[in-house]
Backbone as a chain_set.jsonl record, in Angstrom:
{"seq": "XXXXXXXXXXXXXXXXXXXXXXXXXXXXXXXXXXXXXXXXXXXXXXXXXXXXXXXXXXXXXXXXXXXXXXXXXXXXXXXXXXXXXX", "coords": {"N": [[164.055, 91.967, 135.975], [161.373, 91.197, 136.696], [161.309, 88.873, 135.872], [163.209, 87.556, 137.003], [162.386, 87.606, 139.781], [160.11, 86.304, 139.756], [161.111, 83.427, 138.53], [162.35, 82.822, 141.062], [160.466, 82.839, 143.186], [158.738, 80.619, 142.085], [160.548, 78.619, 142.525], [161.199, 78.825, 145.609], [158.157, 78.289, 146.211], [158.072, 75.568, 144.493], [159.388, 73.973, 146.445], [158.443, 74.47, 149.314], [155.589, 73.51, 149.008], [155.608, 71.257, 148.447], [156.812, 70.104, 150.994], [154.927, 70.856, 152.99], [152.893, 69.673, 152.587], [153.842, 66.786, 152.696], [154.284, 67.442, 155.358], [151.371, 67.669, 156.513], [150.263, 64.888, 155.855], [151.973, 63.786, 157.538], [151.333, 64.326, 159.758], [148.634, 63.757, 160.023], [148.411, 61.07, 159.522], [148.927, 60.177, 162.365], [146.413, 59.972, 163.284], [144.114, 57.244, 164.08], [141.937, 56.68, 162.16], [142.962, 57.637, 159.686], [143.219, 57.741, 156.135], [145.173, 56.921, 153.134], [144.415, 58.417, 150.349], [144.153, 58.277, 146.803], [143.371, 60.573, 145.691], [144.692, 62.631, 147.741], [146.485, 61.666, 146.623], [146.631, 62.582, 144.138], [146.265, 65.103, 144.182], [148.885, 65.747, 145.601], [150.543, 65.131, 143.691], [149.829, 66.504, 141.277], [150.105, 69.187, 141.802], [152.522, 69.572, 142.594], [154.115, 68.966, 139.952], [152.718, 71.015, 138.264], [154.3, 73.83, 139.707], [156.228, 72.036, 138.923], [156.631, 72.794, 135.899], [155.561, 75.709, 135.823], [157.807, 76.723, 136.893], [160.257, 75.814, 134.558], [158.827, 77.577, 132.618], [159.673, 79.981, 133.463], [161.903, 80.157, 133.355], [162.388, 79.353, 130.879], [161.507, 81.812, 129.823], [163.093, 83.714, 131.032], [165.714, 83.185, 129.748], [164.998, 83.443, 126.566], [164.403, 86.264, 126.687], [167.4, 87.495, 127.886], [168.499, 86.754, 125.691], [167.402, 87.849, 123.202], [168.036, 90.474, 124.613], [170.567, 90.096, 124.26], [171.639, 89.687, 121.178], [169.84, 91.207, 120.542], [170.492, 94.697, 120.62], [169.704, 97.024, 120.18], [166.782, 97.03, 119.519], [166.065, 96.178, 121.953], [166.371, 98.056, 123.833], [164.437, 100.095, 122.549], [162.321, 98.901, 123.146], [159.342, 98.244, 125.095], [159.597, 96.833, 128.245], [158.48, 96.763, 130.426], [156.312, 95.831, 129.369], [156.904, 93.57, 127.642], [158.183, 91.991, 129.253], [155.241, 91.421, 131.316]], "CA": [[163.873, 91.782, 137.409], [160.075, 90.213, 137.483], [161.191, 87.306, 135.751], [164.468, 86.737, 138.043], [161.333, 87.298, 140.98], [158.954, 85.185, 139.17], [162.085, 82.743, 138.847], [162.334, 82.346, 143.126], [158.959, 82.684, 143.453], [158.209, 79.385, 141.572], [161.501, 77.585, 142.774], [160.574, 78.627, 146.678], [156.509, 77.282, 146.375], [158.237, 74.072, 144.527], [160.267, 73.529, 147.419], [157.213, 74.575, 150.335], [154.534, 73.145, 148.793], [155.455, 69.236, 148.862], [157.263, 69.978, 151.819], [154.314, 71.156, 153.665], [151.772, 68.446, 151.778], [154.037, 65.741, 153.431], [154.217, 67.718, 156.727], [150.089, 67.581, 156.863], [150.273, 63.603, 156.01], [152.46, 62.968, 158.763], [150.421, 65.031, 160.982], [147.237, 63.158, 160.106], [149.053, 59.644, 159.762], [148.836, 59.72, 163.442], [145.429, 59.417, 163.488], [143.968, 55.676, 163.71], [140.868, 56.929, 160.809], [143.853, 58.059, 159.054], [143.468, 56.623, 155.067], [145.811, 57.706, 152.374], [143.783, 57.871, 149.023], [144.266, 58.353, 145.663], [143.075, 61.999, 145.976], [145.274, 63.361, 148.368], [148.252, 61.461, 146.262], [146.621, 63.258, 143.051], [146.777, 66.777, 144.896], [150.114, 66.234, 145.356], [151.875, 65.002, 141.858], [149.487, 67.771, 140.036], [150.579, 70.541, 143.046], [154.703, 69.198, 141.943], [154.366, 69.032, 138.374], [152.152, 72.254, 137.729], [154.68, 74.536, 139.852], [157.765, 72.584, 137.797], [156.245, 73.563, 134.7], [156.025, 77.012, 135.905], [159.477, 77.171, 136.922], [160.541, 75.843, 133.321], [158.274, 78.288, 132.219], [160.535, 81.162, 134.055], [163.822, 79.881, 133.167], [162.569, 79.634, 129.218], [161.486, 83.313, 129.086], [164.339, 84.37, 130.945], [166.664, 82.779, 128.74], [164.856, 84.297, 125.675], [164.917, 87.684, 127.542], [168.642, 87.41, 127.601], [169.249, 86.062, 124.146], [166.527, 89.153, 123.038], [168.773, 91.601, 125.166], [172.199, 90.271, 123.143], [171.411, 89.746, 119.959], [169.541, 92.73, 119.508], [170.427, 95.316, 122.155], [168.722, 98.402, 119.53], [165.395, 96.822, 119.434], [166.24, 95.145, 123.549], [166.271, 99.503, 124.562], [163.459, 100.503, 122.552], [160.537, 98.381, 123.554], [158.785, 98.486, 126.232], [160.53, 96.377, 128.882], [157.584, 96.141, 131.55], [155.04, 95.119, 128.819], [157.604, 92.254, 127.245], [158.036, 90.632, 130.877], [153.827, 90.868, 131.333]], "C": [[162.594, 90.994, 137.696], [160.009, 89.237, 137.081], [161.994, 86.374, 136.599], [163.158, 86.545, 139.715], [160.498, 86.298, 140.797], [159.782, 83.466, 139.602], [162.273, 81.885, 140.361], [161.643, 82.272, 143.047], [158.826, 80.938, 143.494], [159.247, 78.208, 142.304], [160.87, 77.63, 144.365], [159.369, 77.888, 146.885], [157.206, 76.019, 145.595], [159.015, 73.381, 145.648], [159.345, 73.277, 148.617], [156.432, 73.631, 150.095], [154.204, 71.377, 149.253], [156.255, 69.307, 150.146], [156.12, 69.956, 153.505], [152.893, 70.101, 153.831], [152.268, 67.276, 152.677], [153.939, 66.326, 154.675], [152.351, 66.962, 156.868], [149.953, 66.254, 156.672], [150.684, 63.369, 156.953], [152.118, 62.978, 159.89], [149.067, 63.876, 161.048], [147.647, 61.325, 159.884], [148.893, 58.969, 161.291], [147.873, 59.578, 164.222], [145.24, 57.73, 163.047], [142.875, 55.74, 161.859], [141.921, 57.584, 159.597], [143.839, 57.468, 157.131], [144.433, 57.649, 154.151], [145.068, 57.499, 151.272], [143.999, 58.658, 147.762], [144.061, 59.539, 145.497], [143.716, 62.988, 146.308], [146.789, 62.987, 147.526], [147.829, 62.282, 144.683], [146.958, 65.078, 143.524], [148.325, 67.196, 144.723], [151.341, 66.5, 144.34], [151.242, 66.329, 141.607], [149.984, 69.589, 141.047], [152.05, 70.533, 141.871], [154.396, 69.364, 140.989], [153.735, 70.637, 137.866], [153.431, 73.153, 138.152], [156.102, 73.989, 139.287], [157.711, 73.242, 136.522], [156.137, 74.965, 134.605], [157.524, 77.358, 136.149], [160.272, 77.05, 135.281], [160.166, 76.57, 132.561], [159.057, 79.875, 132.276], [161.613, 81.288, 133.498], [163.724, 80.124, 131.646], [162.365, 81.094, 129.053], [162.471, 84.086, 129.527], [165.144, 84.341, 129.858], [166.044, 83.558, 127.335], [164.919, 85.521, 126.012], [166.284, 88.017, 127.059], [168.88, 87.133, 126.705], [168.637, 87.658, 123.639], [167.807, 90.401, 123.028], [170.609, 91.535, 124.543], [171.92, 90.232, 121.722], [171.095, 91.037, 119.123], [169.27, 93.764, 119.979], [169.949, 96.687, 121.286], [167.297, 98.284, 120.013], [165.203, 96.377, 121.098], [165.368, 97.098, 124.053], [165.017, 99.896, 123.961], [162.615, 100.415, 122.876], [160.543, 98.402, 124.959], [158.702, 97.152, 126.993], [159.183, 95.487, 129.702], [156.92, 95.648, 130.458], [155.659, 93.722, 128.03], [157.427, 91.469, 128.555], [156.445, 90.408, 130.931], [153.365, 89.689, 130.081]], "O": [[162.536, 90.239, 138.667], [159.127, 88.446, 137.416], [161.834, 85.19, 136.895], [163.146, 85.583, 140.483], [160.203, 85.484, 141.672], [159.419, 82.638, 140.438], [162.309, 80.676, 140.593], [161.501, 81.14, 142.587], [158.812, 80.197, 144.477], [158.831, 77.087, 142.597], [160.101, 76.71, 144.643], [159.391, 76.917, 147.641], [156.822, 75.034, 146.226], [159.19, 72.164, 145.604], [159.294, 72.129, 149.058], [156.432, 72.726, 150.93], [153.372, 70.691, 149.846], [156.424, 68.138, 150.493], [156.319, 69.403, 154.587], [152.167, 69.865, 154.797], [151.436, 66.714, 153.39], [153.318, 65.541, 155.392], [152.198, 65.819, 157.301], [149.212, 65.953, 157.608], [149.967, 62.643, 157.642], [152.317, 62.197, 160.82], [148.686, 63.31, 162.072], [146.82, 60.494, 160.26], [148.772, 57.767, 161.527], [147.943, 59.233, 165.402], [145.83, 57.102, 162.167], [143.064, 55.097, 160.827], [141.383, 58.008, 158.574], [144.696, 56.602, 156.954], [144.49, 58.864, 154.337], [144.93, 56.303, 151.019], [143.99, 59.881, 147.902], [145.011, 59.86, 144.784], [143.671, 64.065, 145.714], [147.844, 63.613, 147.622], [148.819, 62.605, 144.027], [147.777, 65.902, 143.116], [148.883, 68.154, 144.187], [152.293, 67.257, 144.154], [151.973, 67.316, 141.688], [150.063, 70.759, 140.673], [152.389, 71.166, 140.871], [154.279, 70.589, 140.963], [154.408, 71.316, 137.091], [154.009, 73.495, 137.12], [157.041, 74.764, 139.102], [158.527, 74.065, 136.107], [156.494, 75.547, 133.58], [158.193, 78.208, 135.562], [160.818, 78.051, 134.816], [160.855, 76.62, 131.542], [159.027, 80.715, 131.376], [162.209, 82.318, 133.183], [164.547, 80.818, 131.051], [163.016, 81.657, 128.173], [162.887, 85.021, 128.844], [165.297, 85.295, 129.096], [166.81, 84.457, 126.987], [165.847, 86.036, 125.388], [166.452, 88.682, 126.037], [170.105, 87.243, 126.664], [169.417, 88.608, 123.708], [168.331, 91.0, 122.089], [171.478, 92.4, 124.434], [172.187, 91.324, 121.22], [171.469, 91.613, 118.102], [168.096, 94.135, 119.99], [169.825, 97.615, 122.086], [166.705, 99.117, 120.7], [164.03, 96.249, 121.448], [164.219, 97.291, 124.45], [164.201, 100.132, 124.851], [161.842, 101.355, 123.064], [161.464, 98.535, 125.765], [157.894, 96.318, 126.585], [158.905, 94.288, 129.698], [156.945, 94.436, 130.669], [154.856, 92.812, 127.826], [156.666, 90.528, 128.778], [156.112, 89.263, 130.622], [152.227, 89.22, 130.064]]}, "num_chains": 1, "name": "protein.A"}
């Protein structure tokens, strides 16, 4: 369950984040002192790329999770569930 949360989590903020990044450009676009610079366009790739890498990050430990939980459903029940997901 806190990786399927983790999972949304990361997909929702990649979806917000540049959504909200271009909102505040378009907002301040309509100033005349308005500049776009190299700064505000680095904010945004490393914003996008850090939270896809977390999402790929989600989806790979799920997926081992699930492989974990078939392969080897003795050793899946014994261990300790919450401290594998942390």
């Amino acid at each position: 369950e806190f990786l399927l949360c983790m999972l949304a989590a990361t997909h929702m903020l990649n979806v917000a984040v540049p959504i909200a990044t271009y909102s505040v450009v378009q907002l301040r676009r309509q100033r005349p002192d308005f500049e776009w610079n190299e700064g505000l366009c680095k904010v945004f790739v490393s914003t996008f790329y850090t939270l896809t890498l977390a999402t790929c990050f989600s989806v790979t430990s799920l997926s081992y999770h699930r492989m974990w939980m078939v392969c080897w459903p003795v050793n899946y029940r014994l261990s300790n569930a919450k401290k594998q997901a942390v």
